[in-house]
DRENMIVEX-711001 format. One record per atom (N, C-alpha, C): atom name; z, x, y. Coordinates in Angstrom, 3 decimals, m for minus. Layout:
residues N
<at: CA; zz: Z; xx: X; yy: Y>
...
//
This chain:
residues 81
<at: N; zz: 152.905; xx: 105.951; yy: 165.840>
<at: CA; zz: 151.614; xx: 105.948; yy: 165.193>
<at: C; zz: 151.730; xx: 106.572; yy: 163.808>
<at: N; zz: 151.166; xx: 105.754; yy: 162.757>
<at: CA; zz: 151.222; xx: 106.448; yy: 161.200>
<at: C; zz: 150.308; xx: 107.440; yy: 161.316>
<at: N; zz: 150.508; xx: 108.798; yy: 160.405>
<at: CA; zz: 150.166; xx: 109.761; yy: 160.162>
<at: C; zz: 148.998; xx: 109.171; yy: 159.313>
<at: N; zz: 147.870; xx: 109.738; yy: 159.151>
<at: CA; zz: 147.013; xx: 109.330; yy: 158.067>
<at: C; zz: 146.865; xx: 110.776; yy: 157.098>
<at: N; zz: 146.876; xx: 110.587; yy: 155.844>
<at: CA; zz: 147.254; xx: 111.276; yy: 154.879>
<at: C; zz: 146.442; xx: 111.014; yy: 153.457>
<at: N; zz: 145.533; xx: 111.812; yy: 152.852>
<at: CA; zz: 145.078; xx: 111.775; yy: 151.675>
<at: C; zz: 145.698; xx: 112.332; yy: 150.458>
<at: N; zz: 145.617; xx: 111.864; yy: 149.144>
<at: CA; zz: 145.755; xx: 112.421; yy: 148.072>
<at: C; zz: 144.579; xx: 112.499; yy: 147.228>
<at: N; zz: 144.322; xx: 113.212; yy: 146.274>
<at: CA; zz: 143.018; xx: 113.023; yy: 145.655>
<at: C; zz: 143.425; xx: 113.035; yy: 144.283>
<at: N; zz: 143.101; xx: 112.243; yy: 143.439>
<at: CA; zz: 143.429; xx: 112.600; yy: 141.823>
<at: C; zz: 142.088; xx: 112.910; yy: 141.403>
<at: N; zz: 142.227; xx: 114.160; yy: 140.539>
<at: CA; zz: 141.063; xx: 115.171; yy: 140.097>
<at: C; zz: 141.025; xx: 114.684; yy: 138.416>
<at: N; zz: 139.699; xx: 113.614; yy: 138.179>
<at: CA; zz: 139.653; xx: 112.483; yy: 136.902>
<at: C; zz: 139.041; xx: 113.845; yy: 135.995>
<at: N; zz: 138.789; xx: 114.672; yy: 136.531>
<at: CA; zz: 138.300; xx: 115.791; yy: 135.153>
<at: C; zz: 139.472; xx: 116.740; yy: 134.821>
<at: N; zz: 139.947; xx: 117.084; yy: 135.848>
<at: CA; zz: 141.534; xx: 118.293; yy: 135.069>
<at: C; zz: 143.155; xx: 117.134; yy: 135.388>
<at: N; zz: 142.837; xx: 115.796; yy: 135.093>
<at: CA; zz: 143.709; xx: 115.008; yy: 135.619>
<at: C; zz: 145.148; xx: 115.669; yy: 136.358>
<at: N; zz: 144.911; xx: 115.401; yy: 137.454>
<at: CA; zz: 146.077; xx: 116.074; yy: 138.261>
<at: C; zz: 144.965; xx: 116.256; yy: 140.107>
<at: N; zz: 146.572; xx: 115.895; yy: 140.982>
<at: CA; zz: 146.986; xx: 115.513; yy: 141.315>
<at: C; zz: 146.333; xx: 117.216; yy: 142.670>
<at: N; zz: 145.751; xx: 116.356; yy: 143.763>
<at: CA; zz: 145.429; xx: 117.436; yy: 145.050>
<at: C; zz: 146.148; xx: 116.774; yy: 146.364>
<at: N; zz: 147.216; xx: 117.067; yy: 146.769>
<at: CA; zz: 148.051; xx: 116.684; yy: 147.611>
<at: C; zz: 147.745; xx: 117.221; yy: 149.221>
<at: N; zz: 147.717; xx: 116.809; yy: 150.009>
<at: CA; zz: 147.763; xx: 117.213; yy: 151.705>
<at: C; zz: 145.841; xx: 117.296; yy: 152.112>
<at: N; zz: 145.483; xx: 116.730; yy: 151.476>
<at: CA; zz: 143.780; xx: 116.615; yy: 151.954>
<at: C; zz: 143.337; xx: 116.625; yy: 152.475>
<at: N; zz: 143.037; xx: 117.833; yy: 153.457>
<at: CA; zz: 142.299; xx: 117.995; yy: 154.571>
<at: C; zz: 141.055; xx: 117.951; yy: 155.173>
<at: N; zz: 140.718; xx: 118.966; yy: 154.130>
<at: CA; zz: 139.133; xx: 119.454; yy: 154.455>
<at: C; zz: 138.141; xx: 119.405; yy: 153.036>
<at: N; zz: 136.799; xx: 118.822; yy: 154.328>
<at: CA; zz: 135.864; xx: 117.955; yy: 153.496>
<at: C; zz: 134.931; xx: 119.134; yy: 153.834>
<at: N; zz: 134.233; xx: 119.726; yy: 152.800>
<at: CA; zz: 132.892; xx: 120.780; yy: 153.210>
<at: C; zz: 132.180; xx: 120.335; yy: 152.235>
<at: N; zz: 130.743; xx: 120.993; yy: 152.299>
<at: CA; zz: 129.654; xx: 120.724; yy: 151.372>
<at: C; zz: 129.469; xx: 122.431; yy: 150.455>
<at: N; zz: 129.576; xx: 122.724; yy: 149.127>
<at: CA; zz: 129.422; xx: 124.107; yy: 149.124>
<at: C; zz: 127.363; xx: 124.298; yy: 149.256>
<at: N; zz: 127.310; xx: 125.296; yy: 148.395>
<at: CA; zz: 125.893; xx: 125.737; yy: 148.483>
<at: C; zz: 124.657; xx: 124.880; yy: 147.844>
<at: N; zz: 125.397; xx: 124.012; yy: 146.908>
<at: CA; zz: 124.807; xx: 123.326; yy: 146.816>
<at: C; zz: 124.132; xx: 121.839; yy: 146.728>
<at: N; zz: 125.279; xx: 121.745; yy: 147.869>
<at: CA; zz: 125.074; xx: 120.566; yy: 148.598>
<at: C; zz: 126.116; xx: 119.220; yy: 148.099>
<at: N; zz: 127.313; xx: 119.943; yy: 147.251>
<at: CA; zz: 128.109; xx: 119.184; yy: 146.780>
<at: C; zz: 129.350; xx: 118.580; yy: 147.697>
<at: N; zz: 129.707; xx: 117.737; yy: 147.824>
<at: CA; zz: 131.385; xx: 118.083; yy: 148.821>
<at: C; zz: 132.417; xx: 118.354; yy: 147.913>
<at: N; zz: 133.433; xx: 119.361; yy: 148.475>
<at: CA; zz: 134.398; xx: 119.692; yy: 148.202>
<at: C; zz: 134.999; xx: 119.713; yy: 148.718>
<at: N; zz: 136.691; xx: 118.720; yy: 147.856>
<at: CA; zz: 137.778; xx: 118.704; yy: 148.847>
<at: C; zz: 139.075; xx: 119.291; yy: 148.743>
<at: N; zz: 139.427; xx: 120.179; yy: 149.579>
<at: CA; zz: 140.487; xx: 121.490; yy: 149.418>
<at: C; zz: 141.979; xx: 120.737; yy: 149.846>
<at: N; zz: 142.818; xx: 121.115; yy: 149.218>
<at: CA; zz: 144.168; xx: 120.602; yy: 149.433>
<at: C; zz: 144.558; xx: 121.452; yy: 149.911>
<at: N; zz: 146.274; xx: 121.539; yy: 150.733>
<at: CA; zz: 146.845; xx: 122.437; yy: 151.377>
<at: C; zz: 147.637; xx: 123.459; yy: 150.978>
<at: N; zz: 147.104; xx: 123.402; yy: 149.273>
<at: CA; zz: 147.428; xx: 124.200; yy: 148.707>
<at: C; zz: 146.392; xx: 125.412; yy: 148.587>
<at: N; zz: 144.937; xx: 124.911; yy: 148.853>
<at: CA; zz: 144.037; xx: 125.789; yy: 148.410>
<at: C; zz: 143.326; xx: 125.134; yy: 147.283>
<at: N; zz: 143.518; xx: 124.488; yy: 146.669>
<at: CA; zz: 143.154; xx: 123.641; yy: 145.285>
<at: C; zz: 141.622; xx: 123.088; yy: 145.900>
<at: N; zz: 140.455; xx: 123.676; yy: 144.940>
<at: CA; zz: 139.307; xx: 122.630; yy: 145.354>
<at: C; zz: 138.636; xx: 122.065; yy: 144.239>
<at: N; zz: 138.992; xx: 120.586; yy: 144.630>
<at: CA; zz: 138.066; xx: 119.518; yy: 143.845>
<at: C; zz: 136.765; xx: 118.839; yy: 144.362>
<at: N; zz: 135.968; xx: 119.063; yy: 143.493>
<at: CA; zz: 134.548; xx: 118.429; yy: 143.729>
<at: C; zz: 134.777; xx: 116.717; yy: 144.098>
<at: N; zz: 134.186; xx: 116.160; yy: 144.864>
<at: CA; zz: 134.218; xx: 114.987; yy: 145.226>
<at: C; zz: 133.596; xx: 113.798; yy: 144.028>
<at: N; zz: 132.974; xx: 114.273; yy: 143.544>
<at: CA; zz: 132.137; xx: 113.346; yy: 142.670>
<at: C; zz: 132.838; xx: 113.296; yy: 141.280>
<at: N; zz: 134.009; xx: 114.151; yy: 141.074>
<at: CA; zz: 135.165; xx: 114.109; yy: 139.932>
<at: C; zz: 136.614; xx: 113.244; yy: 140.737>
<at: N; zz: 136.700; xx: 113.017; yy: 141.740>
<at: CA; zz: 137.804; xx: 112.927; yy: 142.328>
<at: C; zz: 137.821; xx: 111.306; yy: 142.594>
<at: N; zz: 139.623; xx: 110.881; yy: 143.013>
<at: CA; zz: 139.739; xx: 109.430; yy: 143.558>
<at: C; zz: 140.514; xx: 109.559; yy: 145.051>
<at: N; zz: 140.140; xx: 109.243; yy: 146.074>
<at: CA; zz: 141.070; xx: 109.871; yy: 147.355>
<at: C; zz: 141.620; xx: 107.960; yy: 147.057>
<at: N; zz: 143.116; xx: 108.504; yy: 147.369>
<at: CA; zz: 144.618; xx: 107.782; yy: 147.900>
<at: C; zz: 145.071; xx: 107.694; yy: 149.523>
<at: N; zz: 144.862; xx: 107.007; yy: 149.755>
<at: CA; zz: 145.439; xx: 107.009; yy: 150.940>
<at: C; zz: 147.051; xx: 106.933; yy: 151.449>
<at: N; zz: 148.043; xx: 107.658; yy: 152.173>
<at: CA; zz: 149.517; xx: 107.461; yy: 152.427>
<at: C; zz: 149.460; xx: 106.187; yy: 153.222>
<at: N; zz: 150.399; xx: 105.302; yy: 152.454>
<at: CA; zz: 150.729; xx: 104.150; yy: 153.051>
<at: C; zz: 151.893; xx: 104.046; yy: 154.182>
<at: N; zz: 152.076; xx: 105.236; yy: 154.408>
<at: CA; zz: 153.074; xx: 105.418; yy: 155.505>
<at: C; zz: 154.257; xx: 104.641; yy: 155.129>
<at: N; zz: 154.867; xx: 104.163; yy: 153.809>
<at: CA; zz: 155.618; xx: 103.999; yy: 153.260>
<at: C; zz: 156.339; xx: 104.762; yy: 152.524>
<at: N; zz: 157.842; xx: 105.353; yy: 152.293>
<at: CA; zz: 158.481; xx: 105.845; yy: 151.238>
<at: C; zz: 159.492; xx: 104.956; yy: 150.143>
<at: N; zz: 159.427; xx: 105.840; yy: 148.825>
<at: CA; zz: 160.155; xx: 105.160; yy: 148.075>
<at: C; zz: 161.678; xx: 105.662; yy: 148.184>
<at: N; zz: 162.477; xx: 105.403; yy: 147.412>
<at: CA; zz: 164.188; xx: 104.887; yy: 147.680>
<at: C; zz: 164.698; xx: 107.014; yy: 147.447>
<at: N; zz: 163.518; xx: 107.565; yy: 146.786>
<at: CA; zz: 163.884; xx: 109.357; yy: 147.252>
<at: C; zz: 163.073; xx: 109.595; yy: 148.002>
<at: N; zz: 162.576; xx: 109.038; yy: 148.971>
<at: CA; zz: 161.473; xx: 109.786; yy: 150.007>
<at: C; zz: 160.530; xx: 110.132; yy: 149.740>
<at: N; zz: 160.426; xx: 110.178; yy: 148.582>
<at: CA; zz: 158.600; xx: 110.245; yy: 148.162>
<at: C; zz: 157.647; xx: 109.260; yy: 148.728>
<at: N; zz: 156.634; xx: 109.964; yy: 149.242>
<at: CA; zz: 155.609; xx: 109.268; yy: 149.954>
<at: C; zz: 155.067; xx: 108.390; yy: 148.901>
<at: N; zz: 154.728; xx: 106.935; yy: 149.540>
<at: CA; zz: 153.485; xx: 105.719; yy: 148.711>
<at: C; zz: 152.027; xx: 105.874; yy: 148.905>
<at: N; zz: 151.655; xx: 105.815; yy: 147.933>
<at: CA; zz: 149.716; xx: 106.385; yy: 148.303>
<at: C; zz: 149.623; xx: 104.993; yy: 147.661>
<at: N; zz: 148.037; xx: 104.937; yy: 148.006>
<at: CA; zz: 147.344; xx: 103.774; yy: 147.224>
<at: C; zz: 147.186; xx: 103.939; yy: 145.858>
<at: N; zz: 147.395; xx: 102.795; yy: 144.892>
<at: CA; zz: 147.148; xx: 103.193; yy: 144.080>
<at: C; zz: 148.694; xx: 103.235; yy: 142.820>
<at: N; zz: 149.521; xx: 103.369; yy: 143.569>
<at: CA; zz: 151.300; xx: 103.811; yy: 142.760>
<at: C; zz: 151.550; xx: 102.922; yy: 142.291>
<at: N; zz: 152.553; xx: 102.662; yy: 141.703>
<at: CA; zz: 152.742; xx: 101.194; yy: 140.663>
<at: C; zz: 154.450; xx: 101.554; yy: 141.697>
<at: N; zz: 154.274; xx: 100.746; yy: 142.084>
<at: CA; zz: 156.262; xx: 100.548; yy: 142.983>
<at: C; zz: 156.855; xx: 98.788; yy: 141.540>
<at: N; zz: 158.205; xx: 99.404; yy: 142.263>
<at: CA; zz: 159.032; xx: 98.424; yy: 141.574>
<at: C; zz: 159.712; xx: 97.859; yy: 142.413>
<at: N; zz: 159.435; xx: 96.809; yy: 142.554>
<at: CA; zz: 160.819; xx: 96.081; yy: 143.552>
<at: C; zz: 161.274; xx: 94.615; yy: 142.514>
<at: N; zz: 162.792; xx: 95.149; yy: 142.787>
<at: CA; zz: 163.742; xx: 94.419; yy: 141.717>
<at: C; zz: 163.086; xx: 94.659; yy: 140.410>
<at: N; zz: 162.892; xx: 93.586; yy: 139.830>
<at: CA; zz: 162.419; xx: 93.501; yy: 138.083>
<at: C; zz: 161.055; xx: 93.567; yy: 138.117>
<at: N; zz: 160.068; xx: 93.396; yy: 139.539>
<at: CA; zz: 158.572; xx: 92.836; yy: 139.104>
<at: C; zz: 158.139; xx: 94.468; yy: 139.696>
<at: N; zz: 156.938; xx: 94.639; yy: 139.419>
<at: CA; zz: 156.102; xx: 95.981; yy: 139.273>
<at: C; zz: 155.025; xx: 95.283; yy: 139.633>
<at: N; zz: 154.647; xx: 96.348; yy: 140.897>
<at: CA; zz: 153.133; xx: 96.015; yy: 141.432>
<at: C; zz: 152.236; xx: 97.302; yy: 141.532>
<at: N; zz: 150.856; xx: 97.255; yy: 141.912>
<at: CA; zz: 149.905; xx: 98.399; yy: 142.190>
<at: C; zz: 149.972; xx: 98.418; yy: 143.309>
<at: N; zz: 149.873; xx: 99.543; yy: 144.304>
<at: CA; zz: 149.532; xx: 99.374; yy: 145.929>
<at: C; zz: 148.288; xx: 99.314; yy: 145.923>
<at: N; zz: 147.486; xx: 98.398; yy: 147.014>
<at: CA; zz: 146.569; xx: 98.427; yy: 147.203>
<at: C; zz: 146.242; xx: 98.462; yy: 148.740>
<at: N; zz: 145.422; xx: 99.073; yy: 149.093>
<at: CA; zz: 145.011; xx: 98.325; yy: 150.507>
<at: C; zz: 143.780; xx: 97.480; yy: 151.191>
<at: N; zz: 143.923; xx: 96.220; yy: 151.664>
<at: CA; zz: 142.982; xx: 95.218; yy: 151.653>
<at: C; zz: 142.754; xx: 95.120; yy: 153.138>
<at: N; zz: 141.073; xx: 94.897; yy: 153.121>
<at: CA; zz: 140.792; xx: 93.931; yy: 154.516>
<at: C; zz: 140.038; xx: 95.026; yy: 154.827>
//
Protein backbone atom coordinates (compact mmCIF):
# COMPACT_ATOMS: atom_id res chain seq x y z
CA UNK A 1 0.00 0.00 0.00
CA UNK A 2 1.45 3.63 -1.03
CA UNK A 3 2.16 5.85 1.76
CA UNK A 4 0.19 9.05 1.18
CA UNK A 5 2.36 12.06 1.64
CA UNK A 6 1.99 15.93 1.28
CA UNK A 7 4.24 18.74 0.32
CA UNK A 8 3.11 22.27 0.46
CA UNK A 9 4.84 25.13 -1.49
CA UNK A 10 4.46 28.39 0.62
CA UNK A 11 3.59 31.07 -2.76
CA UNK A 12 4.33 34.03 -0.20
CA UNK A 13 7.99 33.10 1.38
CA UNK A 14 8.42 30.74 -1.79
CA UNK A 15 9.75 27.63 -0.27
CA UNK A 16 9.09 24.50 0.23
CA UNK A 17 6.97 22.66 3.72
CA UNK A 18 7.88 19.04 3.52
CA UNK A 19 6.19 15.92 5.65
CA UNK A 20 2.52 17.55 6.00
CA UNK A 21 0.72 16.47 8.55
CA UNK A 22 -1.38 18.51 10.44
CA UNK A 23 -4.29 20.56 9.37
CA UNK A 24 -5.67 22.99 12.38
CA UNK A 25 -7.69 26.12 12.26
CA UNK A 26 -5.77 28.94 14.47
CA UNK A 27 -7.90 31.64 16.39
CA UNK A 28 -9.02 32.97 13.79
CA UNK A 29 -10.49 30.67 11.94
CA UNK A 30 -7.70 30.32 9.39
CA UNK A 31 -6.15 26.71 8.55
CA UNK A 32 -2.79 26.12 9.16
CA UNK A 33 -0.55 23.65 7.85
CA UNK A 34 2.51 22.52 10.05
CA UNK A 35 5.29 20.44 8.53
CA UNK A 36 7.42 17.95 10.40
CA UNK A 37 9.62 20.31 10.84
CA UNK A 38 7.44 22.65 12.82
CA UNK A 39 7.18 25.15 9.85
CA UNK A 40 3.55 26.76 9.72
CA UNK A 41 1.99 27.86 6.58
CA UNK A 42 -1.32 29.44 6.25
CA UNK A 43 -3.43 27.51 3.80
CA UNK A 44 -4.75 30.26 1.74
CA UNK A 45 -0.83 31.21 0.77
CA UNK A 46 0.01 27.61 0.11
CA UNK A 47 -0.10 24.75 -2.94
CA UNK A 48 -0.34 21.04 -1.33
CA UNK A 49 1.68 18.30 -3.69
CA UNK A 50 0.88 15.17 -3.37
CA UNK A 51 3.89 12.02 -3.19
CA UNK A 52 3.47 10.07 -6.17
CA UNK A 53 4.92 7.18 -4.53
CA UNK A 54 7.46 7.41 -7.19
CA UNK A 55 11.34 8.12 -6.88
CA UNK A 56 13.77 9.74 -9.06
CA UNK A 57 17.24 7.98 -10.25
CA UNK A 58 18.75 9.60 -6.34
CA UNK A 59 15.77 8.63 -4.41
CA UNK A 60 14.25 11.71 -4.14
CA UNK A 61 10.66 11.47 -3.73
CA UNK A 62 8.10 12.68 -6.99
CA UNK A 63 5.32 15.07 -5.80
CA UNK A 64 2.82 16.50 -8.10
CA UNK A 65 3.70 19.06 -9.81
CA UNK A 66 7.95 18.24 -10.59
CA UNK A 67 9.07 18.60 -14.04
CA UNK A 68 10.88 14.76 -14.42
CA UNK A 69 13.02 14.01 -17.43
CA UNK A 70 12.89 10.90 -19.12
CA UNK A 71 15.49 10.54 -21.91
CA UNK A 72 15.50 13.99 -23.88
CA UNK A 73 11.61 14.90 -23.32
CA UNK A 74 10.59 16.78 -19.94
CA UNK A 75 7.23 16.48 -18.48
CA UNK A 76 5.06 18.06 -15.40
CA UNK A 77 3.60 15.39 -13.00
CA UNK A 78 0.25 15.57 -12.77
CA UNK A 79 -2.42 13.59 -11.27
CA UNK A 80 -5.70 12.88 -13.22
CA UNK A 81 -9.16 11.27 -12.83
Amino acid sequence: MRRIEFRAWDNKNNSFCYGVEVLEKDLQGNWDIKDGMGKTCNAEDITLQQFTGLSDSKMGHIFEGDIVRVGKATFEVVFVG
